[in-house]
C-alpha positions in Angstrom: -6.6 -8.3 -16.0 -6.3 -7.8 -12.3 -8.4 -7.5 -8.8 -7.5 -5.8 -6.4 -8.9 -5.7 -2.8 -7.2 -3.9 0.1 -8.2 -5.0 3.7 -6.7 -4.0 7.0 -7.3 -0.3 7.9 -8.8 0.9 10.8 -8.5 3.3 14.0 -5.1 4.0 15.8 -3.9 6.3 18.4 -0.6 7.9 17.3 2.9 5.6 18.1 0.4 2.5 16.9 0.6 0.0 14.0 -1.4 -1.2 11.2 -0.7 -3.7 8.6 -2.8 -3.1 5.5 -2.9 -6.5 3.0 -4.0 -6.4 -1.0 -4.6 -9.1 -2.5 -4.3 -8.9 -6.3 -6.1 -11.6 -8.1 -4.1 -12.8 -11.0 -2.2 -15.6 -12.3 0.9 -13.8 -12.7 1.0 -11.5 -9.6 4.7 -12.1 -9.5 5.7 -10.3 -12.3 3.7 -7.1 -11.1 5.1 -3.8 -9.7 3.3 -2.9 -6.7 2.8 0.2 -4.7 0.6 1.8 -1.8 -0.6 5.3 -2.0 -2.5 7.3 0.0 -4.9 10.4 -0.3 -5.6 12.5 2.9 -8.8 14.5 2.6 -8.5 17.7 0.3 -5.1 16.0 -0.9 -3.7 14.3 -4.1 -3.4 11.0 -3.9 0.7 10.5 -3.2 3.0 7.4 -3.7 3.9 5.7 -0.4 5.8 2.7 -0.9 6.4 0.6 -4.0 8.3 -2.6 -4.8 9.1 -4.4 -7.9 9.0 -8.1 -8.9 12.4 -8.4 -8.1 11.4 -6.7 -4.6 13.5 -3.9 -5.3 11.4 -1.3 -2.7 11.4 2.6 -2.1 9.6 5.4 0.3 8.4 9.0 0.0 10.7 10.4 3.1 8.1 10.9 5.5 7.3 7.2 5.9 11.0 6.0 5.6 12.1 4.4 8.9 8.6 3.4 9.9 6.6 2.0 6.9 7.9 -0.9 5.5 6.2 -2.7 2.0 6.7 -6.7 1.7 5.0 -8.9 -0.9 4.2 -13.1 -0.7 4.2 -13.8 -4.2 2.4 -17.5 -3.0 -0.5 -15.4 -1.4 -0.5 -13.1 -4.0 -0.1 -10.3 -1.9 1.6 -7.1 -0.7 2.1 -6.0 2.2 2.5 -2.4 4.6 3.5 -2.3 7.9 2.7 0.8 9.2 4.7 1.5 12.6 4.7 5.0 14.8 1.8 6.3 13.1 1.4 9.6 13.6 -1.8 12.0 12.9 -0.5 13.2 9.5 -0.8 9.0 7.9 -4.4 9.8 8.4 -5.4 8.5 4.7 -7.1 6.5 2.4 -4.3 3.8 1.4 -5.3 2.5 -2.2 -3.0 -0.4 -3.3 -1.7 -0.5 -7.1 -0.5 -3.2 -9.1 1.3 -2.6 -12.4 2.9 -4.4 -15.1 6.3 -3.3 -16.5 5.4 -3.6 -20.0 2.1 -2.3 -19.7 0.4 1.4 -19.4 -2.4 -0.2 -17.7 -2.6 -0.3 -13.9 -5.2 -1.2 -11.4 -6.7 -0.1 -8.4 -8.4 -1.4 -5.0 -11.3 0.7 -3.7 -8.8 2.2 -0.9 -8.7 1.7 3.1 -9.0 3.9 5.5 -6.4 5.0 7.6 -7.3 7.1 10.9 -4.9 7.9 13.4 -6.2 9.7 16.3 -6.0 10.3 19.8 
């Protein structure tokens, strides 16, 4: 079983940065898959970045170039930089950690995202 705790949101005027932190509590955070979504309001929730144990990563396209996800396997946590920001990241990120050989997954309570002039 897993915690998971997202931190690191807040309000940014478009072009800014944010870097959003989860820390998963478990003793083997570093064979977990782990992923950031986000859900604007009215929205499904949507995959943003994700990377693997082996820290194998990938983007939905509208983030590539300026979102990047990283992971410290020491501090048990992941990672997403969020550069250029623009009005449309306005979200609620949620943070997901996942074992391979498992269906089960687990969730942080999300952190708000607001990018606004």
């Amino acid at each position: 079983q897993a915690q998971v705790v997202e931190s690191g949101g807040g309000l940014v005027q478009p072009g800014g940065s944010l870097r959003l932190s989860c820390i998963v509590s478990t003793n083997i955070f570093s064979f977990y898959n782990l992923a950031w979504y986000r859900q604007a309001p009215g929205a499904q929730r949507e995959l943003v970045a994700a990377i693997t144990s082996d820290d194998t990563t990938n983007y939905t396209d509208p983030v590539k170039g300026r979102f990047t996800i990283s992971r410290d396997d020491r501090k048990k946590t992941v990672y997403l930089q969020m550069n250029s920001l623009k009005l449309e990241d306005t979200a609620v990120y949620y943070c997901q950690a996942k074992l391979p050989s498992s269906t089960r997954d687990y969730w942080g309570q999300g952190t708000q995202v607001t990018v606004s002039s």
